[in-house]
Structure formats: structure tokens, C-alpha cells
C-alpha positions in Angstrom: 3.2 8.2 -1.6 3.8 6.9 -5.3 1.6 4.3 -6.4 2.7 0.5 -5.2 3.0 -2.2 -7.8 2.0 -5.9 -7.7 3.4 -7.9 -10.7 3.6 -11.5 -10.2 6.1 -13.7 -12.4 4.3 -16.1 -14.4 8.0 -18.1 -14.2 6.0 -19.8 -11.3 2.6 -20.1 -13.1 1.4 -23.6 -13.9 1.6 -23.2 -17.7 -0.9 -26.2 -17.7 -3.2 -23.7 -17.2 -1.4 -20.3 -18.1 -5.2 -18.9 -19.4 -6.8 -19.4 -16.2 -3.8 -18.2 -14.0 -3.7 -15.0 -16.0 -7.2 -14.8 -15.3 -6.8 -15.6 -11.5 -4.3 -13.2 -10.9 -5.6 -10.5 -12.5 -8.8 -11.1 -10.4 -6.8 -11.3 -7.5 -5.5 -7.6 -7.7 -2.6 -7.9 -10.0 -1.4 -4.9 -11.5 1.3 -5.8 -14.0 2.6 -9.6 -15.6 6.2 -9.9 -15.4 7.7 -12.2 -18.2 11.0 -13.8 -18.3 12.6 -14.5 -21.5 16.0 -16.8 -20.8 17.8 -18.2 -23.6 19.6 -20.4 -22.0 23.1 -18.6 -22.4 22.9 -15.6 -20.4 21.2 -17.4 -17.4 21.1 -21.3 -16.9 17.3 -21.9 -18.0 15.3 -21.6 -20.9 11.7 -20.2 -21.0 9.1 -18.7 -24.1 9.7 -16.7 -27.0 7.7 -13.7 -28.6 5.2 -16.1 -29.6 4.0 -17.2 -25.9 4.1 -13.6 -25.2 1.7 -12.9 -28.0 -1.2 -15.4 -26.6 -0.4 -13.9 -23.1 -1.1 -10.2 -24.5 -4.3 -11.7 -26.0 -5.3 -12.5 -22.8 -4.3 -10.2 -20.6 -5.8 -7.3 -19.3 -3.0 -5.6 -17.1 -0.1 -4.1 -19.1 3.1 -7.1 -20.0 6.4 -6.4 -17.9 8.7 -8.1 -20.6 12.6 -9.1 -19.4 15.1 -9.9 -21.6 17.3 -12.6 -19.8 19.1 -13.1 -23.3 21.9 -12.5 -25.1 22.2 -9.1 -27.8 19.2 -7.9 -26.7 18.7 -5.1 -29.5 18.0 -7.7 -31.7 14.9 -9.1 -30.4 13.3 -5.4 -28.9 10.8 -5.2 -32.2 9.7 -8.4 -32.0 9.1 -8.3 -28.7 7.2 -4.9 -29.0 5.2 -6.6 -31.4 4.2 -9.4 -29.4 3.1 -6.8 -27.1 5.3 -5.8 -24.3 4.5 -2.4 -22.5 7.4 -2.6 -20.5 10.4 -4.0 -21.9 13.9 -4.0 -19.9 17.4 -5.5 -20.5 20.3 -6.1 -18.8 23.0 -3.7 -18.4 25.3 -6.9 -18.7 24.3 -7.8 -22.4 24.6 -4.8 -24.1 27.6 -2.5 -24.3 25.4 -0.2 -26.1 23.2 0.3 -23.5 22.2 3.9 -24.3 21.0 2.8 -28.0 18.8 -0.2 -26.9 17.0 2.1 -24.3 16.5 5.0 -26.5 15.3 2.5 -29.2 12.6 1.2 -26.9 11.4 4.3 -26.3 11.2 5.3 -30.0 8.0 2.3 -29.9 6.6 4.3 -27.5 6.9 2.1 -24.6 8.7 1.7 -21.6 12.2 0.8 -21.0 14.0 -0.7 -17.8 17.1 -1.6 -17.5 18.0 -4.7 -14.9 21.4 -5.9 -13.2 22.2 -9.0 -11.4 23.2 -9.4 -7.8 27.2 -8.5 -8.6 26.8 -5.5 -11.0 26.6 -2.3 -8.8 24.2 0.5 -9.3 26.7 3.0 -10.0 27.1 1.6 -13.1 24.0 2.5 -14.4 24.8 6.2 -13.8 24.7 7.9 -17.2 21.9 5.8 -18.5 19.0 6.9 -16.0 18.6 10.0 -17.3 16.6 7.8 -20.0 15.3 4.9 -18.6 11.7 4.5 -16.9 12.5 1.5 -15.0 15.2 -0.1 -13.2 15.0 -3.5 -12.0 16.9 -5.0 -9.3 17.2 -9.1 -9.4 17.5 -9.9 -5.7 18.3 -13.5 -6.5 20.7 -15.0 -9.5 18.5 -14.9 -12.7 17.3 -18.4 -14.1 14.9 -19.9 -11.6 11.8 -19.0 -8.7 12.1 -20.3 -5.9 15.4 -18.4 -4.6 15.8 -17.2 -1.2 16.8 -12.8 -1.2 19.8 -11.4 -1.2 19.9 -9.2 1.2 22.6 -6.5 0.0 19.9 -5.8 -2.5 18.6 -3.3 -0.2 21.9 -0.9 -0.4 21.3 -1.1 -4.9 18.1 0.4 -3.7 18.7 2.8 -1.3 21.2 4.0 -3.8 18.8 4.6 -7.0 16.2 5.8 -4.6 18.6 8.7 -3.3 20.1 9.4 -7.0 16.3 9.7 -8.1 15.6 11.9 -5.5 18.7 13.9 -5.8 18.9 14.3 -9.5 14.6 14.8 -9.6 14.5 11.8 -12.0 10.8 9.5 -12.1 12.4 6.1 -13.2 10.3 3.2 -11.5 12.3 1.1 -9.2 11.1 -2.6 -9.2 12.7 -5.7 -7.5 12.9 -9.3 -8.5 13.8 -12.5 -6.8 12.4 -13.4 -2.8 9.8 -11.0 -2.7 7.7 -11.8 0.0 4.6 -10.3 2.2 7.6 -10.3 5.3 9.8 -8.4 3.2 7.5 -5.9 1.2 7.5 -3.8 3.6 11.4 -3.0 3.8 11.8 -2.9 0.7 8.8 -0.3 -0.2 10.4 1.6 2.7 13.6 1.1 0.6 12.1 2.9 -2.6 10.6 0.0 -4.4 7.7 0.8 -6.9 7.0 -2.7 -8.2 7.3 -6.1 -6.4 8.1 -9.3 -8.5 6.7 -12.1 -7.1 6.8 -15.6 -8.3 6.5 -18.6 -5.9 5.2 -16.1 -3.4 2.1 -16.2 -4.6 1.9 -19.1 -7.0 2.4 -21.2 -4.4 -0.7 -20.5 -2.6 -4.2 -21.0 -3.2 -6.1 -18.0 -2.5 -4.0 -15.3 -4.8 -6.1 -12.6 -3.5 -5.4 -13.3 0.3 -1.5 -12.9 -0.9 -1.6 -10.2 -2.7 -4.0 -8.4 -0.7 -1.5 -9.4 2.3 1.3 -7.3 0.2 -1.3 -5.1 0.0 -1.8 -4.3 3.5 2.4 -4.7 4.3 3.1 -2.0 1.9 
């Protein structure tokens, strides 16, 4: 089996605090932040810029799982590098030149996913997968935690799971938006790699009684 994934959102982090919850998390078993940029334009919410991102890097021990919920991406994937991103994915619906933001990415030496929302289909992704190393799934409408899973998410996955397979690609497949410890399981079953998960575990007290939970559902 391919190694599981644990990357909470720090969307539902108590920014009060952001230090200590990096620090808690990562105790807790964390394998990978997941940071969402919005600008306010491409989804209904705004959230930090490269230089929040900087003092999280700083911090941080586990690798930075940077998503660009903004508009013309390509503009911003330097300074996000910079700021320290080791994963850094954009959506398919902001960029018609897809294949040149991906490739650019990778020209830093890092990792780069591409993500659609809940109404683009997978198929559309076809000719860029070939060069991609992630592929994230939103499994709720960007622009806030707290949303309940779409379920049709699972058929997206199914279907990059069986084009991976088929064509012997070794993108990651990583889902966003509901992720719970009832519906790991499915979804790992599904072809998942790395579970987003905000509220999830944010919510709770004991972080490492969530995610070890995940853990044991996987």
C-alpha cells in the first residue's frame, strides 16, 4: 500500500495561536500543512499572503502544502516558492495555460498539483497529468471549513485512480473539504493519498486522538 497522508488545513486553526497549533499538530502526527490562499475573487473569502506563509515555513517542520485559491496564478508561483511552499497546486479553473504554470513549478524544483472544484470533471485534466505530482479534489465549494462532503467526489477519484493505474503515472491524489475519521476510509479505498482536514480535527481537543483515529480508519 502507498504511503497515507495526514495534512490538516490550518483554514480551521485558531490563528490566535497559529505557533502553537503548528506545534500541536505536528506533535500530533501531522504529516504535511495545507494552506489556503483565497483572494477573495476566485472564491468568496479572503485568507494570508506569501508573507504569513513565510513565518509558517519558519516554524514548521513538516513540508507546506500551498493552494492557490486566486486568480492568474502564474503570477504569484515565485513568490510563493520563496516563502517556502514544497507543494504548490492551482486550479485548473484559473489558468488557461495550465501546462506552463505546472512545468514552471517544477522548474523550482518542487511539487506541483493541480486542483478542481466540485463542477469541473476529471477528464479535463487529461493531458496535463502526465506532469503534474498532485491532483487535489475539493470535496466541498472552496472559501470556507466547515462544509459538509460532496459525495460525487468519490467517482473524480475513482477516475484519476484508474487513469493512474492505467497509464502507470505516480501523481498523488489528495482530497479537500469533509474529510472525516467516518469517511477516511472510503475514500483511501477510493485512491486517496492525502486527507485535508480542517474542522475535523481543529475542532477537537486531543489532535492526536483524531488523527491517530484517521490513522487506524485508513
Amino acid at each position: 500500500m502507498n504511503k497515507k497522508y495526514i495534512a490538516p488545513s490550518l483554514l480551521s486553526a485558531d490563528f490566535l495561536r497559529l505557533g502553537q497549533e503548528i506545534k500541536d499538530v505536528e506533535k500530533a502526527g501531522a504529516d504535511i500543512l495545507h494552506l489556503d490562499i483565497m483572494d477573495g475573487h476566485f472564491v468568496p473569502n479572503m485568507t494570508f499572503g506569501p508573507f504569513i506563509v513565510k513565518q509558517i515555513k519558519s516554524t514548521a517542520s513538516i513540508p507546506l502544502d500551498v493552494h492557490l485559491m486566486i486568480d492568474e496564478p502564474q503570477k504569484w508561483i515565485g513568490t510563493y516558492i520563496d516563502a517556502g511552499a514544497d507543494f504548490l497546486t492551482i486550479h485548473f479553473e484559473t489558468d488557461p495555460h495550465l501546462n506552463r504554470a505546472v512545468n514552471e513549478i517544477r522548474k523550482y524544483g518542487k511539487k506541483a498539483g493541480v486542483s478542481i472544484n466540485p463542477s469541473t470533471h476529471t477528464m479535463l485534466l487529461e493531458y496535463v497529468l502526465e506532469y503534474v505530482n498532485l491532483v487535489l479534489v475539493m470535496s466541498v465549494n472552496p472559501g470556507f471549513g466547515g462544509q459538509k462532503f460532496i459525495e460525487n467526489s468519490f467517482k473524480k477519484i475513482e477516475w484519476l485512480n484508474n487513469y493512474r493505474e492505467k497509464h502507470q503515472l505516480d501523481f498523488l491524489i489528495e482530497v479537500d473539504g469533509g474529510v472525516n475519521e467516518n469517511n477516511i476510509k472510503p475514500l483511501s479505498d477510493a485512491g486517496v493519498d492525502i486527507f485535508v482536514a480542517g474542522s475535523a480535527i481543529f475542532s477537537k481537543s486531543d489532535y492526536g486522538e483524531v488523527i491517530k483515529k484517521m490513522r487506524e480508519n485508513l
